[in-house]
N, C-alpha and C positions, 0 to 999 in steps of 0.2 A: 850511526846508521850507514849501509852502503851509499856511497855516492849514483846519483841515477846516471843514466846514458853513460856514453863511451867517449872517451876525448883520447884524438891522433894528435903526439907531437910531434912535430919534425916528419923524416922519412924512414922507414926501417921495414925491412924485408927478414923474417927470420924464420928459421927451420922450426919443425918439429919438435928436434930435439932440443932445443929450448922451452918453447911455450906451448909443446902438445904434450898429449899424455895417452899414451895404448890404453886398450880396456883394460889390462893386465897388471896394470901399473898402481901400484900402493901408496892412498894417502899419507901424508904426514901424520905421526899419530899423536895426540895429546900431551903435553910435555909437564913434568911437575910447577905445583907454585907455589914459590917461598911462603910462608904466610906467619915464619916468625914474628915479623915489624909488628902483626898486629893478630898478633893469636890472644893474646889477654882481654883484645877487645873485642872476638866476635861474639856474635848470637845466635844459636842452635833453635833451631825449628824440627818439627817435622809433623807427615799429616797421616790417616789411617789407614793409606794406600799401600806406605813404605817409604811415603818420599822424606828427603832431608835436603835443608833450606840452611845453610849459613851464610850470615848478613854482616858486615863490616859498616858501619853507619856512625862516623864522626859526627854528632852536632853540631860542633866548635868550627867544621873543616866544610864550608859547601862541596868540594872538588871531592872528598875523600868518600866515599862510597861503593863498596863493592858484594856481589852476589853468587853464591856458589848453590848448585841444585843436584841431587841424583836418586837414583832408586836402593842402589847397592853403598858398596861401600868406597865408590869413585866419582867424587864431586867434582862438577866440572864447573869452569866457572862463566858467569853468562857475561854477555856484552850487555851494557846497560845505557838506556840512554838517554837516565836524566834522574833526577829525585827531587820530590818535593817534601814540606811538610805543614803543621799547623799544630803548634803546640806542640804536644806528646806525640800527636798521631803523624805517619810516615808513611810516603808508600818510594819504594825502589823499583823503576821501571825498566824493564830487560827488553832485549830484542825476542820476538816469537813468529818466526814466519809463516808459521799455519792460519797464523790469526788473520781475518779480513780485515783490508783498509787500512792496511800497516798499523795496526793498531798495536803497542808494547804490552807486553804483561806483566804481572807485578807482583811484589812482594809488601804486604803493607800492614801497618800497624793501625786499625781503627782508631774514632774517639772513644767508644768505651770498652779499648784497651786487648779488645782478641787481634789474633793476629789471621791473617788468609791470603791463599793465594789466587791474583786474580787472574780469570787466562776468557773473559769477555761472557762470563757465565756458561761456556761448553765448558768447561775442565776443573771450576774453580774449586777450591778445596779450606777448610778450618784446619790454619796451623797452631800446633800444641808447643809450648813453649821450654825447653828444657835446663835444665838447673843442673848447678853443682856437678858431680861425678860423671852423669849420665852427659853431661853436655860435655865434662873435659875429654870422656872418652871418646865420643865424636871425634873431636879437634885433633887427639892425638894416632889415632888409629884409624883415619878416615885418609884416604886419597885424594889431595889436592889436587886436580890438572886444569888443565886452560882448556878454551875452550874446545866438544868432542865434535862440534861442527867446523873444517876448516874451508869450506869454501861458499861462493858467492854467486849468486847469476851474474850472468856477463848480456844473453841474451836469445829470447824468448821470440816466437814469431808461430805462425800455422796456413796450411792452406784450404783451400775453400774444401777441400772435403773432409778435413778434421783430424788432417797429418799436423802434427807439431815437430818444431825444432828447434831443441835447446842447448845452449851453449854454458857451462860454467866452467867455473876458472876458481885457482886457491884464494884464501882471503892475503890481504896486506902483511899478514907477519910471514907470510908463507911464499912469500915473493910477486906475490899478484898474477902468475901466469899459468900453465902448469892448466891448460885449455882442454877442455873436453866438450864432444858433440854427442847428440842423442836426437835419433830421429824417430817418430812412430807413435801409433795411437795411445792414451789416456792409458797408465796402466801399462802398456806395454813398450815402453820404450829402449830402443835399442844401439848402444855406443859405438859408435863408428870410428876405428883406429884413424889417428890425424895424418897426414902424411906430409904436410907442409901447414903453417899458419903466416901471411903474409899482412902485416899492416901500414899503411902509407897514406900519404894526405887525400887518397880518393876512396878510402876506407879502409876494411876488412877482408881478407878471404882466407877460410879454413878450408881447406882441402883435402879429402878424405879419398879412396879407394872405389866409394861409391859414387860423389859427385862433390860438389864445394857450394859451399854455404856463405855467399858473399853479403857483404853490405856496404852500399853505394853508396857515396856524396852523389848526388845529382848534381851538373851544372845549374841547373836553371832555380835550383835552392838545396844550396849543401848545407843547409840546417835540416834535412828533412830527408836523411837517407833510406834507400832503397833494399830489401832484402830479399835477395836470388837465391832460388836451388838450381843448381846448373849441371846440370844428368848430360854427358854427350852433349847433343845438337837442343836436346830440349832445358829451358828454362823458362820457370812456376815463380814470377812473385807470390811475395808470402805478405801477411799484413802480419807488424810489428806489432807485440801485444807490452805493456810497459810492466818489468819485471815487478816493481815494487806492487803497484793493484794488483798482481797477478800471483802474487808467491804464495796466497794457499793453495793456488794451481798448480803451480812448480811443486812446493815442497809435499803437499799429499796426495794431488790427485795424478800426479805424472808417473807414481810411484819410483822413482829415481830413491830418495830420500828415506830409509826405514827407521832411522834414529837421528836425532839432530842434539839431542840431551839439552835441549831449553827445556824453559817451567809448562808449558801446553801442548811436550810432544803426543800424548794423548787421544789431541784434536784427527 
């Protein structure tokens, strides 16, 4: 799972062209995954939508579990974040940010033995279990890639009249930084090229062409920082909304986000 809030080490002041990103500027795209080590051991799903589900699920190996999902024929693989079971029955639990209350969604094996997918009863679906030929050709002619979402909120905020302002950034295999800003109503929101990103023991400030998007330690309690839009002479605190409660907001209603390739992009 993302780690929540934001943590300043030390002091560091750094350009743009480090940790910003132009509107113009092209994600990292999905990279292959080996999946020799354990291609004899996966398990082929799919449901009547189109979608296809393969599941790497060791018994013998608590750690070893892993989840791949897609509509076509490029499976991407999900971050997962956790598995349980009881007997025969299993469920592998994915990251799904559409879903309310950070709730993960799932891939699982009932007790009597169907298999489904679960995404909180918006999206859920009956997976069909595939065999023999139809399952190797899967595995063999199917697009492994990591995962087709690579980044992360960083940070979430709005002001009293219903302007938002959002910040994300790459995820961890993708260097962590790599910042982007978006300001503007539900639906319509709008990327503002970075022109500096400064971070330092007394926070945050992203810097844009339009105005800078800071976030403050307060003295009087630098556990509980401040977040400014500062236009010219005028600056709007904003109230800090917490990304994780908040990511069906980010991820569908902010419309930033059109595909994210988890199990509930749907929602």
């Amino acid at each position: 799972m993302r780690a929540r809030g934001w943590v300043v080490t030390g002091i560091m002041a750094v350009s743009s062209v480090a940790l910003g990103q132009a509107p113009k500027d092209a994600d990292p795209k999905p990279t292959p995954v080996d999946i020799k080590a354990i291609k004899d051991k996966l398990q082929v799903f799919q449901d009547k939508a189109g979608g296809t589900y393969v599941v790497y699920d060791d018994p013998d190996e608590a750690s070893k579990y892993r989840a791949f999902y897609g509509t076509g024929k490029e499976l991407y693989e999900q971050i997962t974040v956790g598995r349980s079971r009881d007997g025969d029955a299993w469920t592998i639990s994915t990251w799904a940010p559409r879903l309310a209350e950070v709730r993960p969604a799932g891939i699982m094996k009932k007790k009597d033995g169907s298999f489904m997918k679960w995404c909180d009863g918006k999206d859920d679906a009956v997976l069909t279990q595939l065999g023999g030929e139809k399952a190797k050709a899967v595995i063999d002619k199917y697009s492994f890639l990591s995962p087709a979402l690579v980044r992360r909120a960083h940070l979430f905020a709005r002001d009293d009249s219903g302007i938002y302002y959002y910040i994300d950034r790459l995820d961890g295999a993708h260097g962590g930084k790599g910042y982007r800003v978006f300001v503007g109503k539900k639906g319509a929101m709008k990327q503002l090229a970075l022109t500096d990103v400064a971070t330092d023991t007394g926070g945050q400030v992203f810097s844009t062409k339009t105005g800078d998007l800071r976030l403050v330690k307060m003295a009087d309690d630098p556990t509980k920082p401040t977040t400014r839009w500062v236009k010219g002479e005028k600056k709007t605190d904003l109230i800090q909304l917490d990304v994780d409660a908040n990511s069906p907001v980010i991820f569908t209603e902010l419309g930033i986000y059109k595909f994210t390739g988890t199990l509930c992009d749907n929602i």
